[in-house]
C-alpha positions as CSV (number, residue, x, y, z in Angstrom):
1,X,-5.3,-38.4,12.3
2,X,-4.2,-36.5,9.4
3,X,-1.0,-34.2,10.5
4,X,-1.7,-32.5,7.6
5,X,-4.7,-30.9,8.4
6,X,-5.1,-27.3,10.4
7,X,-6.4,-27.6,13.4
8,X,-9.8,-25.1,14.0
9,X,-8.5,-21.5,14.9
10,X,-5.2,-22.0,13.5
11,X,-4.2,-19.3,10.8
12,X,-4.5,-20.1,7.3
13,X,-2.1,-20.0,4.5
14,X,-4.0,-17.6,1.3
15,X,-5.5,-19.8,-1.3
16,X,-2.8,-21.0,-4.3
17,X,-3.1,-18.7,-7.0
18,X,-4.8,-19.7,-10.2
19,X,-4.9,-18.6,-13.8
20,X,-7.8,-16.9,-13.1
21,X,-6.4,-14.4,-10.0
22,X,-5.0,-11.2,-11.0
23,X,-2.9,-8.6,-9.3
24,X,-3.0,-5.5,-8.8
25,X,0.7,-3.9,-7.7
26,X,1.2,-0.5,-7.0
27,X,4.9,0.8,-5.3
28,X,4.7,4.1,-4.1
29,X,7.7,6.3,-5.0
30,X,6.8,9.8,-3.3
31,X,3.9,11.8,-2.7
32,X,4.6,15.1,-4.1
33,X,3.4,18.6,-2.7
34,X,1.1,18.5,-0.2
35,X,-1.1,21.1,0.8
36,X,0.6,23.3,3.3
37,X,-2.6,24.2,5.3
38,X,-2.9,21.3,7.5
39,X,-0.3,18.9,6.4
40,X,2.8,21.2,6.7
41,X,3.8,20.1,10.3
42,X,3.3,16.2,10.2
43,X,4.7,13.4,8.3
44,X,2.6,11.2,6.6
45,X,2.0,8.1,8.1
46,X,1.4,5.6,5.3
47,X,0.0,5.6,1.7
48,X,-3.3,3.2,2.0
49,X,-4.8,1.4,-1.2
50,X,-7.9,0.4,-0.9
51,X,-9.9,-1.7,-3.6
52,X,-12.7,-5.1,-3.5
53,X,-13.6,-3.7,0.4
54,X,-9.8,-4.5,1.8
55,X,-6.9,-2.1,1.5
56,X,-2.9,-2.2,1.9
57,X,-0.9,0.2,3.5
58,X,2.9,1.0,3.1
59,X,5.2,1.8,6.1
60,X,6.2,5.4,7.3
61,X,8.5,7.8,4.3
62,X,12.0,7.3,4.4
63,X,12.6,10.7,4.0
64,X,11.7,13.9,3.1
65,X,12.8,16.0,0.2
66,X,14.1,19.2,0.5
67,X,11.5,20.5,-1.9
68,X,8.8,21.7,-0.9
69,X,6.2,19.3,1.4
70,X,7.2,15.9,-0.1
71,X,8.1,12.7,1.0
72,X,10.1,9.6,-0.2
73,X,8.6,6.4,0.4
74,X,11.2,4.0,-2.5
75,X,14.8,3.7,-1.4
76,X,15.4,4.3,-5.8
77,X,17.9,3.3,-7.6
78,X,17.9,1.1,-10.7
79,X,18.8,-2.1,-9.4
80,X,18.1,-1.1,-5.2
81,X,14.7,-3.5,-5.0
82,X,12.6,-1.9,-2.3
83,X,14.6,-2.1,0.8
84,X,11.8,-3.4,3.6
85,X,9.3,-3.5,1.1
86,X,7.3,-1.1,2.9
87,X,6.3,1.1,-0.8
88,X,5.3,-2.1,-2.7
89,X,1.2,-2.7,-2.4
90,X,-0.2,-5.6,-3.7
91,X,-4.1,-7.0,-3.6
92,X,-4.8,-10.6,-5.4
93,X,-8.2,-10.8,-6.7
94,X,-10.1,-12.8,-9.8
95,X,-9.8,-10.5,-12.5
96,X,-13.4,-10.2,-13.1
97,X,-13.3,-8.6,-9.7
98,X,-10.7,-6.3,-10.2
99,X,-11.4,-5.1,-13.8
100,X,-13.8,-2.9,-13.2
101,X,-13.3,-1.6,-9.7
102,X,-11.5,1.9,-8.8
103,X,-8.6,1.5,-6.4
104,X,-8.4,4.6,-3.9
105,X,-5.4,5.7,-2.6
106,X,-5.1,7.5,0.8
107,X,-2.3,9.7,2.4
108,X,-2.6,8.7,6.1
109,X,-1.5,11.2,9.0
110,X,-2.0,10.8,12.6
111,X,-3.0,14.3,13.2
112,X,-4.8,15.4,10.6
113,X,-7.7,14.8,7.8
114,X,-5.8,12.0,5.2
115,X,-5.9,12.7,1.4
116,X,-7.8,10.8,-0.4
117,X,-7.5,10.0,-4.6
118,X,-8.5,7.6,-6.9
C-alpha cells in the first residue's frame, strides 16, 4: 500500500495553485454608517463575500467607533498585519472565472435583514 494516498472520506488538502489561478483578496477595514432603522441596536455579525457560488465571511467587529453606527473590523496600523485574520477574505479561482463575475458583499446580523452591495 501506498501511505501516501488518502484514504476515502478523509479531508482533502485544496488543489496546488497554478499560473492560471487568480485571487481575489478583499480585507475589510470598517463598515461605515449604517442605517439607523433596523440596524441601530445590533452589532454586525460578519461581512460575507460572495463570488463563483461560494462566499467568505470575516469574524465579529473588534469594535465600534464612537461615530455614528460604525464598526471596526482591521486591528490598523501600518505594520499591525491583521491580528486573527478575521477581516482578510480570500477566494482562489481560474482567472477566466473570476474576470468577469461580480463579487457581493453582505453585512450579516443575527437579528435583522443583512445589507447587501456589490
Amino acid at each position: 500500500k501506498n501511505p501516501s494516498k488518502r484514504m476515502q472520506g478523509q479531508p482533502q488538502e485544496p488543489p496546488e495553485p497554478t499560473s492560471l489561478d487568480g485571487r481575489l483578496n478583499a480585507t475589510i477595514l470598517s463598515c461605515y454608517d449604517l442605517p439607523d432603522d433596523t440596524h441601530s441596536t445590533s452589532q454586525p455579525k460578519s461581512v460575507r463575500m460572495d463570488c463563483l457560488g461560494t462566499f467568505v465571511e470575516t469574524g465579529p467587529p473588534l469594535a465600534k467607533h464612537k461615530d455614528g453606527n460604525s464598526y471596526k473590523f482591521h486591528a490598523g496600523g501600518k505594520n499591525s498585519g491583521d491580528d486573527d485574520g478575521s477581516s482578510a477574505l480570500s477566494l482562489s479561482a481560474p482567472l477566466s472565472m473570476l474576470y468577469p463575475v461580480v463579487a457581493t458583499f453582505r453585512v450579516t446580523f443575527d437579528d435583522s435583514d443583512d445589507l447587501i452591495g456589490q
